[in-house]
C-alpha positions in Angstrom: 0.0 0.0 0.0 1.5 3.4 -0.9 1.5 6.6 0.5 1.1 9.9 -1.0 3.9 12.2 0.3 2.0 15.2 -0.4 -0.9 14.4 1.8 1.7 13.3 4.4 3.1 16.9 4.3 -0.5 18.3 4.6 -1.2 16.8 7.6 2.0 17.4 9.4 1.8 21.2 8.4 -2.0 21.7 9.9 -0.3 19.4 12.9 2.0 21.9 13.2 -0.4 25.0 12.8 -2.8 24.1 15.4 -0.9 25.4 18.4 -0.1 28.1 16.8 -4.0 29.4 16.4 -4.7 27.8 19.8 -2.0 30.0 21.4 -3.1 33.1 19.7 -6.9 32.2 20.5 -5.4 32.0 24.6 -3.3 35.5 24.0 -6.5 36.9 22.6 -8.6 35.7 25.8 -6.0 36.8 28.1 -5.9 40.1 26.7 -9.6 40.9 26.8 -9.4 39.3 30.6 -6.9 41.3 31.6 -8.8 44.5 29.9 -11.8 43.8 32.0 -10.3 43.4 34.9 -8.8 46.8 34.6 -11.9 48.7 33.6 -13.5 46.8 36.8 -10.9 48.2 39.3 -10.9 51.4 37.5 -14.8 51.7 38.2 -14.0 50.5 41.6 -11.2 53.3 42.5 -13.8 55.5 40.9 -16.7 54.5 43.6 -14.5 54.0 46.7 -13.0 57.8 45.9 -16.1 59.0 45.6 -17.0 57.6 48.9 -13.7 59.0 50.2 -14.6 62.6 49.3 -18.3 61.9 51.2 -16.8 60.6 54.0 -14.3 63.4 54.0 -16.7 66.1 53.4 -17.3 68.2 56.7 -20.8 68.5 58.5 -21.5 72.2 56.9 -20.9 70.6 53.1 -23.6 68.0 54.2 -25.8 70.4 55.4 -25.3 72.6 52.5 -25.5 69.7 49.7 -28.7 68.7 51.3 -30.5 72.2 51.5 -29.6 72.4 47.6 -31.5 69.2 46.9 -34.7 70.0 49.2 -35.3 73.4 47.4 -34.2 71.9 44.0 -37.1 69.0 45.0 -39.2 72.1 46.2 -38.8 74.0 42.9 -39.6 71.0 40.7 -42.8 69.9 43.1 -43.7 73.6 42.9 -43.7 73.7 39.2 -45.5 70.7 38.9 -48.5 71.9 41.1 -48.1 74.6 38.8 -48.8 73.3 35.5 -51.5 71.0 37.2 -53.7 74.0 38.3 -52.8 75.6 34.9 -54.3 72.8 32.7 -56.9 72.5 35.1 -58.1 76.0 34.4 -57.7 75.3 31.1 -60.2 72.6 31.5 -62.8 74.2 33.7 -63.0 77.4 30.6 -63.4 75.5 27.8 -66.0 73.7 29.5 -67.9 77.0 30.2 -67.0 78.0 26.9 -68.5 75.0 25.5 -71.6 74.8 27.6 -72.4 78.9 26.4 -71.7 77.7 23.1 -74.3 75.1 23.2 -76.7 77.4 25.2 -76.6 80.6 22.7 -76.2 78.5 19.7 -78.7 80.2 18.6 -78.6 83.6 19.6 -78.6 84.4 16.0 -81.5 82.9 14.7 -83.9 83.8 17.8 -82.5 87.5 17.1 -84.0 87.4 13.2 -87.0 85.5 14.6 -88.1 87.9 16.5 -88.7 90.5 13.2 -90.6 87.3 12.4 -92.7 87.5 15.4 -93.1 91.6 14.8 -94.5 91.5 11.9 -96.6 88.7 12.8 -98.0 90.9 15.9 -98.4 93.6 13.8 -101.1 91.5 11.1 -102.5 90.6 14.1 -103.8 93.5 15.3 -104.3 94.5 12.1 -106.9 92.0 11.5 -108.5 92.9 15.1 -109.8 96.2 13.4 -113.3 95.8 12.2 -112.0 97.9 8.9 -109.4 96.8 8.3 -108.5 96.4 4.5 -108.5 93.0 3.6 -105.8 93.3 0.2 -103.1 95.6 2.6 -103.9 92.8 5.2 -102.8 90.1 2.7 -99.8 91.8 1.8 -98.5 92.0 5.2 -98.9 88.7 5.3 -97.2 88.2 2.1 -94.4 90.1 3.5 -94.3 88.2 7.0 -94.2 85.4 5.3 -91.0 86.5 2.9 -89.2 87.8 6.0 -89.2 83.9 7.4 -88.1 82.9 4.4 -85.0 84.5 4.1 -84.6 84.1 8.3 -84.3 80.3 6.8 -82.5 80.6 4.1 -80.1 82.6 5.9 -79.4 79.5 8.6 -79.6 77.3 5.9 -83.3 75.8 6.4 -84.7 74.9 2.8 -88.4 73.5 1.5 -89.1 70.1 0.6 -91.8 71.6 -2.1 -91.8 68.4 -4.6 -94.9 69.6 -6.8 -94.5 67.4 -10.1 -91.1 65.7 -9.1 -90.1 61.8 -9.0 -91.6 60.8 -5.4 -88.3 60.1 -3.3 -88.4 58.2 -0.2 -85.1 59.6 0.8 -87.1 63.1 1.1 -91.1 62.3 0.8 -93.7 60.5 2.7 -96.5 59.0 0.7 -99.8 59.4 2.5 -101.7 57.9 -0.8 -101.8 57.2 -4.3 -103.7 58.3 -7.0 -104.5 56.7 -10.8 -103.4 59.1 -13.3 -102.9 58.6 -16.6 -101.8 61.9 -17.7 -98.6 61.6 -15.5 -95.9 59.2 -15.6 -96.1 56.5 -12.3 -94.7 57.7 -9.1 -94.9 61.2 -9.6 -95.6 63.6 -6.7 -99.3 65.2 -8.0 -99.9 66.9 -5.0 -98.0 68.2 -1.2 -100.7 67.9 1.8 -97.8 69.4 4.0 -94.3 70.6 2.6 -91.0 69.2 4.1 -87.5 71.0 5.3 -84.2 70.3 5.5 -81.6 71.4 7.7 -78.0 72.4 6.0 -79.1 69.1 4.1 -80.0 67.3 6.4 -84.1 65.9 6.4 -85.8 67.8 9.5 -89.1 66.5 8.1 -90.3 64.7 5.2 -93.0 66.1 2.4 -96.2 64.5 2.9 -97.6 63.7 -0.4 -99.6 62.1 -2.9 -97.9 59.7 -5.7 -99.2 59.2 -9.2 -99.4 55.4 -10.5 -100.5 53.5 -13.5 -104.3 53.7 -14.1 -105.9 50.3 -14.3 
């Protein structure tokens, strides 16, 4: 059986390399040993000096260390109390703010209502007179009834008025429905009582009557 002399030199080469990288490996470990063990006593002459200079500190320093650190603890717990009763004041006016808010929301509207109610008064005792002329009578009223109008329109209250329109049940309420041939099925033919709406919104639907397909 023969043996290859390279492969014999191999092995005797990594034979001979292996204490070489397990004696570096044991420098390296030795190193960062002896590196923490000197930061450790370094940290220790660092506490123990520290102590020194307490222990060596006279009764007056004490004293004088200690009043510093109750009025810097006062300061800070006076500053904190502080900022507590700010935000808390904070908190109690925009609650009142709020609740007027909500309580003369509207302030506005009442103050146009009330021409509303003027003019109102005013046809009113009008119409108490036993000659009172009818057609300046109705124009009053015509003009009453124009001044609430715009009051509306001004805080965005619109009419539901759907005279002749599709019937929708997003907007209308059908109270019945009537055969008509002349008028295409589900048409609004007539408004028993108009609807409103609110910035958009439905406040109350149109009561009305719907067209369908005569039999």
């Amino acid at each position: 059986m023969s043996t290859d002399p390279h492969r014999m030199e191999s092995t005797e080469e990594a034979e001979d390399a292996r204490p070489t990288e397990d004696a570096a490996m044991r420098a390296a470990v030795d190193a960062y040993m002896e590196a923490t063990a000197a930061e450790s006593a370094a940290a220790a002459e660092g506490e123990a000096e520290a102590e020194n200079q307490a222990a060596q500190a006279s009764p007056e320093e004490l004293a004088a260390a200690l009043e510093a650190a109750k009025a810097e603890a006062d300061e800070q717990r006076t500053q904190a109390l502080r900022a507590r009763a700010d935000i808390e004041n904070l908190r109690r006016r925009h609650n009142a703010e709020l609740e007027k808010a909500h309580k003369y929301a509207l302030d506005g509207f009442v103050r146009e209502l009330l021409q509303v109610r003027d003019s109102l008064e005013l046809g009113h005792q009008a119409a108490l007179d036993a000659s009172v002329d009818i057609d300046k009578l109705r124009e009053g009223t015509e003009l009453t009834l124009k001044l609430l109008g715009d009051t509306m329109d001004k805080f965005g209250v619109a009419q539901v008025d759907p005279l002749d329109q599709p019937f929708d049940p997003e907007l209308h309420q059908a109270m019945s429905m009537q055969p008509r041939a002349d008028v295409a099925p589900n048409t609004v033919v007539a408004v028993i009582q108009k609807g409103y709406t609110l910035n958009g919104r439905l406040v109350r639907p149109a009561l009305v009557m719907v067209s369908q397909q005569a039999s």
